[in-house]
C-alpha positions as a LaTeX table, in Angstrom:
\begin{tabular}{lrrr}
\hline
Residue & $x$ (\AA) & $y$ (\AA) & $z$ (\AA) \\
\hline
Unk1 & 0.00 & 0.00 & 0.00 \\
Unk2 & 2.70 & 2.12 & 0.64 \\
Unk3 & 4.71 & 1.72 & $-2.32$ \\
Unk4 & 0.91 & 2.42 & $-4.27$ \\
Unk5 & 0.54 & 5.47 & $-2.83$ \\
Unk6 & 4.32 & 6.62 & $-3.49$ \\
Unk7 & 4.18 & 5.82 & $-6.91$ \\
Unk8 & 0.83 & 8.49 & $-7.10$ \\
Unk9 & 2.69 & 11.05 & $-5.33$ \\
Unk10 & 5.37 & 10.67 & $-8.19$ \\
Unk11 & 2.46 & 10.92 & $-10.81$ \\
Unk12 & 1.18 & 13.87 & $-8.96$ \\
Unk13 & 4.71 & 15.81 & $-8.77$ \\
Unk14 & 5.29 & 15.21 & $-12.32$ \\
Unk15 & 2.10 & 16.66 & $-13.91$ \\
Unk16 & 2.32 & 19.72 & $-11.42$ \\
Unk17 & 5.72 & 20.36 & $-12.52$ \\
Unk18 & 4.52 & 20.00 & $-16.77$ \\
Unk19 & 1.47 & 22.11 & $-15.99$ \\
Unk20 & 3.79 & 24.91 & $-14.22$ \\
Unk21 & 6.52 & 24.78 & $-16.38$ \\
Unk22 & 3.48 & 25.22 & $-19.23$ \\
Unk23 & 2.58 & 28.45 & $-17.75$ \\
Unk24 & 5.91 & 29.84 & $-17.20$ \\
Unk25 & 6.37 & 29.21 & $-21.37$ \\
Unk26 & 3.02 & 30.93 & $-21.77$ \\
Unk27 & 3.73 & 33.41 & $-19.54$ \\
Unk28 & 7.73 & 34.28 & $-21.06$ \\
Unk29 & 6.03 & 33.77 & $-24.75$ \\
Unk30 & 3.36 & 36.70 & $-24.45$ \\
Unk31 & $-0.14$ & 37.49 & $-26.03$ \\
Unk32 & 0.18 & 36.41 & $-29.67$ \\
Unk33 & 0.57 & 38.64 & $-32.41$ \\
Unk34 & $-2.32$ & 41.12 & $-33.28$ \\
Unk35 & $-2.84$ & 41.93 & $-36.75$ \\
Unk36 & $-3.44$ & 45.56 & $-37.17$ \\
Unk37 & $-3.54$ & 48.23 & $-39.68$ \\
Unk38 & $-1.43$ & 51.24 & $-39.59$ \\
Unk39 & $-0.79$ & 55.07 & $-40.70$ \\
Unk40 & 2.03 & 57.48 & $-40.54$ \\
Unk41 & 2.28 & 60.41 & $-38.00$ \\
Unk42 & 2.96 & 63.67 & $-40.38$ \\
Unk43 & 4.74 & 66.73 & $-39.59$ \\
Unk44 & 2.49 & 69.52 & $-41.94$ \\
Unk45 & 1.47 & 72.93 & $-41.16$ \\
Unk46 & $-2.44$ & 73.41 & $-39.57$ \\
Unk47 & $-4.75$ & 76.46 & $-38.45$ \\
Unk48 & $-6.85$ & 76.27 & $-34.93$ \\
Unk49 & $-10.39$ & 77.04 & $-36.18$ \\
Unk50 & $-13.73$ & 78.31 & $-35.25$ \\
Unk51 & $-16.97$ & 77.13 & $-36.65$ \\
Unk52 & $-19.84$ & 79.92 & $-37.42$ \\
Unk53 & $-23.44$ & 79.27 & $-38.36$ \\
Unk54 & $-24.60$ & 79.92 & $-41.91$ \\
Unk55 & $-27.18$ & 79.05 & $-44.12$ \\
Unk56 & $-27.42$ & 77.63 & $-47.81$ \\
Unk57 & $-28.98$ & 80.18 & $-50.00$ \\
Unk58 & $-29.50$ & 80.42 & $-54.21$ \\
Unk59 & $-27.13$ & 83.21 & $-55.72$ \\
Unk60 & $-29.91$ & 83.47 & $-57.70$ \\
Unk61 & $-33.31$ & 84.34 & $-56.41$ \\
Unk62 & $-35.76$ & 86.94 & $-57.26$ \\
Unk63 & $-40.09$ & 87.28 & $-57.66$ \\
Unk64 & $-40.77$ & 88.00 & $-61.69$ \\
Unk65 & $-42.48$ & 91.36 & $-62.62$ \\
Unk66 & $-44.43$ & 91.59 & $-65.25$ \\
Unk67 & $-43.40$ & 94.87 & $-67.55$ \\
Unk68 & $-47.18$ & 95.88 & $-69.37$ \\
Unk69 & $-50.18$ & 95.76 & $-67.35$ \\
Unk70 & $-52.90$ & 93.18 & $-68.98$ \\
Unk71 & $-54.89$ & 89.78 & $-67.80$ \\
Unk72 & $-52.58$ & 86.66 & $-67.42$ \\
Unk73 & $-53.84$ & 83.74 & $-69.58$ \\
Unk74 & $-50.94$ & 81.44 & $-68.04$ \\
Unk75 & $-48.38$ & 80.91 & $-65.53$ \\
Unk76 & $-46.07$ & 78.56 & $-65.06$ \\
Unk77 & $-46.93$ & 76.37 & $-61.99$ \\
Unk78 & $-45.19$ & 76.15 & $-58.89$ \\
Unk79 & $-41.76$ & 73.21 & $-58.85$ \\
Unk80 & $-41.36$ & 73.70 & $-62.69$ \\
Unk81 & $-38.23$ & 73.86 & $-63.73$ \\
Unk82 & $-36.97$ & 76.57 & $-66.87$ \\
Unk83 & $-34.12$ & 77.64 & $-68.13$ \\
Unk84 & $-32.65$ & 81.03 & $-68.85$ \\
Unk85 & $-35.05$ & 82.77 & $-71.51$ \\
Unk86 & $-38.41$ & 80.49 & $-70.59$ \\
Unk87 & $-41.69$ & 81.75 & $-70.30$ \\
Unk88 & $-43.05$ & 81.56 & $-67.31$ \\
Unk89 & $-46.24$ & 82.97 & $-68.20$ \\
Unk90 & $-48.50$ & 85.00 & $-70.33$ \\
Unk91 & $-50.60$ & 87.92 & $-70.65$ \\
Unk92 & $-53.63$ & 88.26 & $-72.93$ \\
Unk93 & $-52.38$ & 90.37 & $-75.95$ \\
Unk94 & $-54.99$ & 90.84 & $-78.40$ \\
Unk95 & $-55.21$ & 94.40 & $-77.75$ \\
Unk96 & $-51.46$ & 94.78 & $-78.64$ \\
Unk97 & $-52.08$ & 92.38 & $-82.10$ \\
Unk98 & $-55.01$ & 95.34 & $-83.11$ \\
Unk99 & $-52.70$ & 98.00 & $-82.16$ \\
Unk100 & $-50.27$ & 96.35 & $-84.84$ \\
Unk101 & $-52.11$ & 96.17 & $-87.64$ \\
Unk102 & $-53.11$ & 99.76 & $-86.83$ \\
Unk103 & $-49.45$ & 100.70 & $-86.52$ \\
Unk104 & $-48.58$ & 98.58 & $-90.11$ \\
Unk105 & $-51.65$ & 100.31 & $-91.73$ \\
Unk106 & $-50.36$ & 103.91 & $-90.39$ \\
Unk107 & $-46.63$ & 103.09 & $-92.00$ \\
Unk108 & $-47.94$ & 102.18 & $-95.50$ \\
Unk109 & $-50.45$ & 105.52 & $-95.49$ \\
Unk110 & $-48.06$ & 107.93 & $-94.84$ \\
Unk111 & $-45.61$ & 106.16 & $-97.52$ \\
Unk112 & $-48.38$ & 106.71 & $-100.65$ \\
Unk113 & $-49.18$ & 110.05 & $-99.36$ \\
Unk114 & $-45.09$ & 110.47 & $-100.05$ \\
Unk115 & $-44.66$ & 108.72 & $-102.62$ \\
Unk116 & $-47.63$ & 111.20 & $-104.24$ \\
Unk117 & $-46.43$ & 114.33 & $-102.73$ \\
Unk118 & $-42.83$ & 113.04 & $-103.98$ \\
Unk119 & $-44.67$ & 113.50 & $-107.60$ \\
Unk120 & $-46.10$ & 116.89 & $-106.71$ \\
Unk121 & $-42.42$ & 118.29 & $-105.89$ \\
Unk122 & $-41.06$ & 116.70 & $-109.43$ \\
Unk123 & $-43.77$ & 118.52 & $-111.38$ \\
Unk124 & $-44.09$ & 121.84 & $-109.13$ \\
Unk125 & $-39.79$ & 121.72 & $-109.49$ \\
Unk126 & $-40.75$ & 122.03 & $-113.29$ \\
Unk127 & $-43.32$ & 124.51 & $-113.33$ \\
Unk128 & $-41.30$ & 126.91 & $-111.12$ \\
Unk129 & $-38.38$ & 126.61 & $-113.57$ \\
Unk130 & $-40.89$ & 127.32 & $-116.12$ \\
Unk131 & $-42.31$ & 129.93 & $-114.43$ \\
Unk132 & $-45.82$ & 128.59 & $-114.66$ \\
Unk133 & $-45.84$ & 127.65 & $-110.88$ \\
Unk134 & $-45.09$ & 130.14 & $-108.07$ \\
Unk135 & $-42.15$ & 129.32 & $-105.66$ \\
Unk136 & $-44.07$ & 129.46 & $-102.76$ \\
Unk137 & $-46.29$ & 126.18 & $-104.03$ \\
Unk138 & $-43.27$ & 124.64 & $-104.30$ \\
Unk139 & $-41.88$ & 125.35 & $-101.31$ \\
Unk140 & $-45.31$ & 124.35 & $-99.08$ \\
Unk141 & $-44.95$ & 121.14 & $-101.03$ \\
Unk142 & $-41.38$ & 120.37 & $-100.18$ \\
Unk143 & $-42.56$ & 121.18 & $-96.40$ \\
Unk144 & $-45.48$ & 119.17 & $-96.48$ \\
Unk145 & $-42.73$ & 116.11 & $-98.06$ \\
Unk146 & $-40.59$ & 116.72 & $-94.86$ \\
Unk147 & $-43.24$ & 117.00 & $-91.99$ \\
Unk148 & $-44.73$ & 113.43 & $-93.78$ \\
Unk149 & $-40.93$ & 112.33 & $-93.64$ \\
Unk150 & $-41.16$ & 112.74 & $-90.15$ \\
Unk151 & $-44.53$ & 111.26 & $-89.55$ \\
Unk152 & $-43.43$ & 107.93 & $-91.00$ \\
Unk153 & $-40.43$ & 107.73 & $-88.61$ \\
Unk154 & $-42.90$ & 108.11 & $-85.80$ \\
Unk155 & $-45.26$ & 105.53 & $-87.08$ \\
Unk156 & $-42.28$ & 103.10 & $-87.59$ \\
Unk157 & $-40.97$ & 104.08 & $-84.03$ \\
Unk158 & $-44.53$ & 103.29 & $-82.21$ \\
Unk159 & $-44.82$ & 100.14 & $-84.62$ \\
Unk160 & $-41.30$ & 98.62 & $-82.79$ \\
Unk161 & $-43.13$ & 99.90 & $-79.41$ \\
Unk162 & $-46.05$ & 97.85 & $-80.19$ \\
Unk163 & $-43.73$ & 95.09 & $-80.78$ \\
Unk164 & $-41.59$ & 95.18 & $-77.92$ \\
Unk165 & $-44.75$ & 95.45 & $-75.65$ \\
Unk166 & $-45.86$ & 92.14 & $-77.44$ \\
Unk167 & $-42.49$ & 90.63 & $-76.46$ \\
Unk168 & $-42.95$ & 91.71 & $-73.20$ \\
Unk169 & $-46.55$ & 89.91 & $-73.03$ \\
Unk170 & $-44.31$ & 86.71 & $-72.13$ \\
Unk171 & $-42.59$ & 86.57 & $-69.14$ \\
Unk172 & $-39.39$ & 84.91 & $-69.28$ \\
Unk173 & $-36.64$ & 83.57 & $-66.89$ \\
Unk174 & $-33.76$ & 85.78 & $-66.43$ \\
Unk175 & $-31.80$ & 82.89 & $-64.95$ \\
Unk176 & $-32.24$ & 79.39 & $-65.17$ \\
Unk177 & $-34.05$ & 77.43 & $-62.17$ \\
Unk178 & $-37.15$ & 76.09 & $-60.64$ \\
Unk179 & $-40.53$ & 78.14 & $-59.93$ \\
Unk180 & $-40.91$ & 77.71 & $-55.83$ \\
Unk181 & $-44.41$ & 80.23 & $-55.86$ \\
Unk182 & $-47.34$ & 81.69 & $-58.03$ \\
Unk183 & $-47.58$ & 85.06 & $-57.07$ \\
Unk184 & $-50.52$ & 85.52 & $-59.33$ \\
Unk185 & $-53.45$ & 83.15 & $-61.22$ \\
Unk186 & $-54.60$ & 82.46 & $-64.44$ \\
Unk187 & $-56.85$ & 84.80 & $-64.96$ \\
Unk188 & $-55.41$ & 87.94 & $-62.81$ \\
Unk189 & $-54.48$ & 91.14 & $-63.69$ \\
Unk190 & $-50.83$ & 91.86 & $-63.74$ \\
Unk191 & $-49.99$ & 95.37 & $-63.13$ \\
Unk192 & $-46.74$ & 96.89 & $-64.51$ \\
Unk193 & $-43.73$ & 95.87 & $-62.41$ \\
Unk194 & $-45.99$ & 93.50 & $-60.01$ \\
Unk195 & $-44.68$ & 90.09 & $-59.50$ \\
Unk196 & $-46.11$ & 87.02 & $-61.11$ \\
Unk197 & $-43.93$ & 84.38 & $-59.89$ \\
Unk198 & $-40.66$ & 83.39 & $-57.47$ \\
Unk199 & $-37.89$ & 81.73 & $-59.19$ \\
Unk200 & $-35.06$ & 80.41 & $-57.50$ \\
Unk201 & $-31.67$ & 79.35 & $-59.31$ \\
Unk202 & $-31.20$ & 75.46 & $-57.27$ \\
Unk203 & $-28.02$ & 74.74 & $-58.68$ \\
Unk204 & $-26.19$ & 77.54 & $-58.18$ \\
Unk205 & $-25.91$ & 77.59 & $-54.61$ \\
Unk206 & $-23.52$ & 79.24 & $-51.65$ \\
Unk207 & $-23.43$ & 79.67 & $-48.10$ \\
Unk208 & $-24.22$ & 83.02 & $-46.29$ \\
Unk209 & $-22.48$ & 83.14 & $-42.80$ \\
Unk210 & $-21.85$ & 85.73 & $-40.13$ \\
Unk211 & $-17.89$ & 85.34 & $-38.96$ \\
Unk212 & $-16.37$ & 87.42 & $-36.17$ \\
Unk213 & $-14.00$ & 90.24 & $-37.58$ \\
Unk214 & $-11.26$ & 88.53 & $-35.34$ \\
Unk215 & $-10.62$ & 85.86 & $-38.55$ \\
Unk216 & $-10.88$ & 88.23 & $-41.30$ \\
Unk217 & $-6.84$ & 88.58 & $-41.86$ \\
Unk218 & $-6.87$ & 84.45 & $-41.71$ \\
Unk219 & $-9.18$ & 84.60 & $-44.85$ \\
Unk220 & $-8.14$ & 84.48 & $-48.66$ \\
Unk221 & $-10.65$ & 84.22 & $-51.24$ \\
Unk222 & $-10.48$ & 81.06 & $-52.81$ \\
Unk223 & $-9.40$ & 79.00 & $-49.71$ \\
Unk224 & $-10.95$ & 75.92 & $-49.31$ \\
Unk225 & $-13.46$ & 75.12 & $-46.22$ \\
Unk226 & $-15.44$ & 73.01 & $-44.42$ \\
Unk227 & $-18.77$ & 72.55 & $-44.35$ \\
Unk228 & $-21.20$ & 70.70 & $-41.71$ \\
Unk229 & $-25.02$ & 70.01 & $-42.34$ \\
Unk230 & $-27.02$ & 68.00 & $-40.57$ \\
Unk231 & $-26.94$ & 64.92 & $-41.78$ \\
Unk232 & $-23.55$ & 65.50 & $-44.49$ \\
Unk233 & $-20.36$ & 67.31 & $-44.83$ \\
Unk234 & $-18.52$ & 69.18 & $-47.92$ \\
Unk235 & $-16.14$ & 71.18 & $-48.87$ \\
Unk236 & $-16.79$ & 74.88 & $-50.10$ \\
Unk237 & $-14.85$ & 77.73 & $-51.40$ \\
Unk238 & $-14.59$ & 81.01 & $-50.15$ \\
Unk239 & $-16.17$ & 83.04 & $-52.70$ \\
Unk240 & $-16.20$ & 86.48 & $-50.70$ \\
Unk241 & $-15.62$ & 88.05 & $-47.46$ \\
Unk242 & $-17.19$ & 90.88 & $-47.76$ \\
Unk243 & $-14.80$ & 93.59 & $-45.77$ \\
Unk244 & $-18.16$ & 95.80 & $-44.29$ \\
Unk245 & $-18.36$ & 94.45 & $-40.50$ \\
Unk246 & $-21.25$ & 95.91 & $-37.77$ \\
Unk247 & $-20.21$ & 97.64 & $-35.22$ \\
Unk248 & $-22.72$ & 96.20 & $-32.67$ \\
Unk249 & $-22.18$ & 92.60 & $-33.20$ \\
Unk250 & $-18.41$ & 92.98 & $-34.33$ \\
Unk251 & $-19.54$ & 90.59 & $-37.27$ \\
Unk252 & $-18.88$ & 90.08 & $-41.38$ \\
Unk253 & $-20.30$ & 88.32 & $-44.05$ \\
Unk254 & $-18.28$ & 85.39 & $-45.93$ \\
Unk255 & $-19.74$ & 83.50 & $-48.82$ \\
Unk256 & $-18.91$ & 80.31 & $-49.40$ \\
Unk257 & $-19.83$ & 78.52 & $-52.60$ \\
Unk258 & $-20.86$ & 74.74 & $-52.73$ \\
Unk259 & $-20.38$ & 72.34 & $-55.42$ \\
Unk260 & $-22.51$ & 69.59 & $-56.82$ \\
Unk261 & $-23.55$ & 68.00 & $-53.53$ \\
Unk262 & $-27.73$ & 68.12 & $-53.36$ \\
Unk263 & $-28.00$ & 70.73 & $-50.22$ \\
Unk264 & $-31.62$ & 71.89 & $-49.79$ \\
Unk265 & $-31.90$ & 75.99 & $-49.86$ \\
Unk266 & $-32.20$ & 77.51 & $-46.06$ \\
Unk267 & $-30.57$ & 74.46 & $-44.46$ \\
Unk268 & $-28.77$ & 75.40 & $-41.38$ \\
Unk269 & $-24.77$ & 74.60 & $-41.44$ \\
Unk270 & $-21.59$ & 75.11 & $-39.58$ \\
Unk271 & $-18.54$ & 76.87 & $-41.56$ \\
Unk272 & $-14.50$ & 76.25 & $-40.00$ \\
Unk273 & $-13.05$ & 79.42 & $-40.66$ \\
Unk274 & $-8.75$ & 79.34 & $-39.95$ \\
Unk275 & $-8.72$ & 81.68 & $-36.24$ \\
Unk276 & $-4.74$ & 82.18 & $-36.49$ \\
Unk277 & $-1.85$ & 81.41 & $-38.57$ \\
Unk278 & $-0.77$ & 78.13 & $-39.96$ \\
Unk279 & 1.86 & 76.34 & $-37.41$ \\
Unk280 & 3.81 & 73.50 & $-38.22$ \\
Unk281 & 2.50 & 70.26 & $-35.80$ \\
Unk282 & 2.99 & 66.71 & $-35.53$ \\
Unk283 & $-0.79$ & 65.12 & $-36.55$ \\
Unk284 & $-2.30$ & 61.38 & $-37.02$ \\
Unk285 & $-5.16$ & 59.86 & $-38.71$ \\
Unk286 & $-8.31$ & 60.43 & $-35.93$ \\
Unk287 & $-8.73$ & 56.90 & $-36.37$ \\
Unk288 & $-5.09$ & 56.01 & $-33.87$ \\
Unk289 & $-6.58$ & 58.18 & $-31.54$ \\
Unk290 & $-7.88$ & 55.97 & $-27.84$ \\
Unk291 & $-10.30$ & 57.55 & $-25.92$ \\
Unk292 & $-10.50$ & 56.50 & $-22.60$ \\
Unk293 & $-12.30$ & 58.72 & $-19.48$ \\
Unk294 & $-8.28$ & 59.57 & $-17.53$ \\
Unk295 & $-6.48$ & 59.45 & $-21.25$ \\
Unk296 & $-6.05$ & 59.52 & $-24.72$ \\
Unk297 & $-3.23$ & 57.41 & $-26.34$ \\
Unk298 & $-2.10$ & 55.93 & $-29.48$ \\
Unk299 & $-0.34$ & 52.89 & $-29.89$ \\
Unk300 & 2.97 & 52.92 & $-32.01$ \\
Unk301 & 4.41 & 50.42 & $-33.94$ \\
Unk302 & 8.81 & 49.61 & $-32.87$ \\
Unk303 & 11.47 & 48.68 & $-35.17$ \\
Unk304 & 11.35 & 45.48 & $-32.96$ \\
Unk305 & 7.01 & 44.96 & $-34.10$ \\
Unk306 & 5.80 & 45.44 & $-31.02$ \\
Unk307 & 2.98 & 48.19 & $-29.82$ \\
Unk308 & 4.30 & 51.22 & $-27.74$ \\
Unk309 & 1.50 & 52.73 & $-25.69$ \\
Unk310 & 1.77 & 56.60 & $-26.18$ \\
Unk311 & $-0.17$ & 58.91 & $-24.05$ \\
Unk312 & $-1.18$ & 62.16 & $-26.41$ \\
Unk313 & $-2.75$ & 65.21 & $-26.09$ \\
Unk314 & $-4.72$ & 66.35 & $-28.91$ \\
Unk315 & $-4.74$ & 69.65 & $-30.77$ \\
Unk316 & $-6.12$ & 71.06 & $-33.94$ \\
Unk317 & $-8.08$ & 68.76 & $-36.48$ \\
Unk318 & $-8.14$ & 69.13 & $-40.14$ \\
Unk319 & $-10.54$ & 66.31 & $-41.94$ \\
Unk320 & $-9.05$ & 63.10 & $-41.04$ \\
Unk321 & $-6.04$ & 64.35 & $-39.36$ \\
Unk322 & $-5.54$ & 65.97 & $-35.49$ \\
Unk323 & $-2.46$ & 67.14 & $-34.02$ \\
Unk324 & $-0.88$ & 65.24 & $-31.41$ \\
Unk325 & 1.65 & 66.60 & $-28.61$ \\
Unk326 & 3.54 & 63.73 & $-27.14$ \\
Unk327 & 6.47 & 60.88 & $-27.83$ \\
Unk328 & 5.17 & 60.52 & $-31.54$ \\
Unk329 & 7.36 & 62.40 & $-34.41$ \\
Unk330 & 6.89 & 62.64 & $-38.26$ \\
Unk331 & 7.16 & 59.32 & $-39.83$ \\
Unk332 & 6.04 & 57.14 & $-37.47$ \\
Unk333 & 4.05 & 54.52 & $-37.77$ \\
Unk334 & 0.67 & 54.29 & $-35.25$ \\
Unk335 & $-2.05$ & 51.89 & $-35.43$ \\
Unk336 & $-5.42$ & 52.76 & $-36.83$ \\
Unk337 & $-7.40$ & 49.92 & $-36.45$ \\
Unk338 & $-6.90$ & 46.93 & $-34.12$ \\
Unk339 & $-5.72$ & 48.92 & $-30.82$ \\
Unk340 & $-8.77$ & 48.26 & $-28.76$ \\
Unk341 & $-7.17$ & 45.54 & $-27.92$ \\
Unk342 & $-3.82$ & 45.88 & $-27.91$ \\
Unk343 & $-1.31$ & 45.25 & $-24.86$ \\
Unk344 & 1.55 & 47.36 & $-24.45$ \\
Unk345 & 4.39 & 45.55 & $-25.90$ \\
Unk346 & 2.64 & 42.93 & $-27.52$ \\
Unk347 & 3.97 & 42.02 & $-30.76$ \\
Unk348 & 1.58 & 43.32 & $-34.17$ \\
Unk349 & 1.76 & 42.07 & $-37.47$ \\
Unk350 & 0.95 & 44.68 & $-40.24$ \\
Unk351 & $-2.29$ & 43.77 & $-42.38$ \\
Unk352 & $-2.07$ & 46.54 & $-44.30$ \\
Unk353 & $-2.12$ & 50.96 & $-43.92$ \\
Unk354 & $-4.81$ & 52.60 & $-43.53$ \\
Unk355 & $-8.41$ & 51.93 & $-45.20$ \\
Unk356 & $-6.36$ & 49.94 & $-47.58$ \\
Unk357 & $-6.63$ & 47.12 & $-45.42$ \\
Unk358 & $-9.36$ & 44.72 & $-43.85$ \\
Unk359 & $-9.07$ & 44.73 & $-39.92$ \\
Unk360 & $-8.32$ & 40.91 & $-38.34$ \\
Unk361 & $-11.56$ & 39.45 & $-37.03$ \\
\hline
\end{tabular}
């Protein structure tokens, strides 16, 4: 019994001594290797910022007069869209057609009463150097020539009035865009210089924003900007900043003008304008950055391929970058996805930079 139990002990002792010398292996060999994706800390030049509310008007936007007084027989109805030169809508003109053919009529009068009293001046010209015919006959007939001269440029000058009021009996688009209100009906009576409809130019689009005189020697035209919506994000262009501020509010206008992107006219948004000079810094995709409640950190990646825990403090942003200030220089190489669960010092293997890569599951 005894030598039963010794031989157990042995047993015992042995597989104590494997399952301890297991753990000290584990234990000396580390977490395995983490695949991760990296980026590059950058050494560039960035501007602190300040963000001012704006809104997203049409550089094009105005309510359509009509020019002649008359009924409207049509207008264009409300989310049409014209271009540049389009009617938008109509006014009754048969008053204008009679007043035409009365003009036309007028014009071809007056030229057979010249072409007869062109006659009389030949043949009183002869009599008078006849002497059969008194000068003076000649001379009222000359004068009565010229005054009908006259009266025929007049009648030619109200005929292209007549015509440019029929012109004017369609109201066209000055700009292109899309009709957003009927100001008048079918039917109405337009008066001279009322408005028919609204048209707004939806393409051509800008933002209109109020920006502390404090920024305006930080401005160029023609800098690119940010932009923040609600629900999306662009890129604008300084278009104008408009050097007039108010002395109560201390405030300018800027312009900013918007490309392609669909943003809906009076949308609220958010403009960065630069607040100081550009200043070289160290930055990092946003993506390295570790939030935690006491600290923010980065991991970086050694020569040796293992992850150095970095505590940061962050600075200015620009898009997908963010100054750092810490033990991370230009060139370095910091891990932007995979460092959730990172160690410190735990070796990494590189799947690939940036969104180039697919993280490890």
């Amino acid at each position: 019994m005894k030598t039963s139990n010794s031989k157990s002990n042995v047993v015992a002792s042995v597989l104590a001594g494997l399952v301890l010398a297991s753990a000290v292996v584990a234990q000396d060999e580390g977490p395995p290797p983490a695949a991760v994706q990296v980026g590059f800390a950058l050494e560039q030049e960035m501007s602190p910022e300040v963000w001012v509310p704006g809104t997203v008007v049409s550089r094009n936007q105005a309510a359509i007069a009509a020019e002649i007084a008359g009924q409207l027989t049509w207008v264009a109805e409300v989310g049409d869209v014209v271009k540049k030169g389009d009617v938008v809508a109509r006014i009754n003109d048969q008053s204008l057609q009679l007043q035409l053919k009365n003009d036309e009529a007028t014009i071809k009068r007056h030229e057979a009463n010249l072409q007869y009293l062109e006659q009389q001046v030949s043949r009183l010209e002869r009599l008078t150097e006849q002497q059969v015919a008194p000068a003076n006959d000649l001379e009222e007939a000359v004068s009565q020539r010229e005054t009908l001269v006259q009266e025929i440029v007049q009648a030619k000058v109200a005929l292209e009035q007549t015509r440019y009021q029929l012109s004017r009996t369609r109201v066209t688009a000055p700009f292109p865009g899309r009709v957003v209100e009927r100001l008048q009906q079918p039917g109405g009576y337009a008066s001279v210089g009322g408005p028919v409809v609204r048209l707004v130019d939806t393409e051509n689009i800008e933002v209109r924003a109020q920006a502390p005189l404090s920024v305006e020697g930080y401005l160029e035209e023609g800098m690119r900007l940010k932009v923040k919506g609600r629900d999306q994000e662009a890129k604008g262009t300084l278009r104008a900043a408009i050097p007039v501020g108010d002395q109560r509010s201390r405030m300018f206008e800027v312009r900013v003008a918007l490309g392609d992107e669909p943003w809906i006219i009076g949308s609220a948004v958010r403009v960065a304008l630069p607040s100081a000079s550009p200043q070289p810094v160290v930055a990092v995709p946003r993506d390295a950055l570790i939030l935690r409640s006491d600290s923010i950190y980065v991991f970086k990646v050694t020569a040796e391929g293992t992850a150095e825990k970095v505590t940061v403090e962050t600075g200015i942003g620009h898009n997908s970058l963010i100054e750092v200030k810490g033990n991370v220089g230009a060139g370095d190489q910091v891990v932007v996805r995979g460092g959730e669960r990172l160690q410190p010092g735990q070796s990494v293997t590189i799947a690939g930079n940036g969104e180039e890569a697919q993280p490890s599951s």
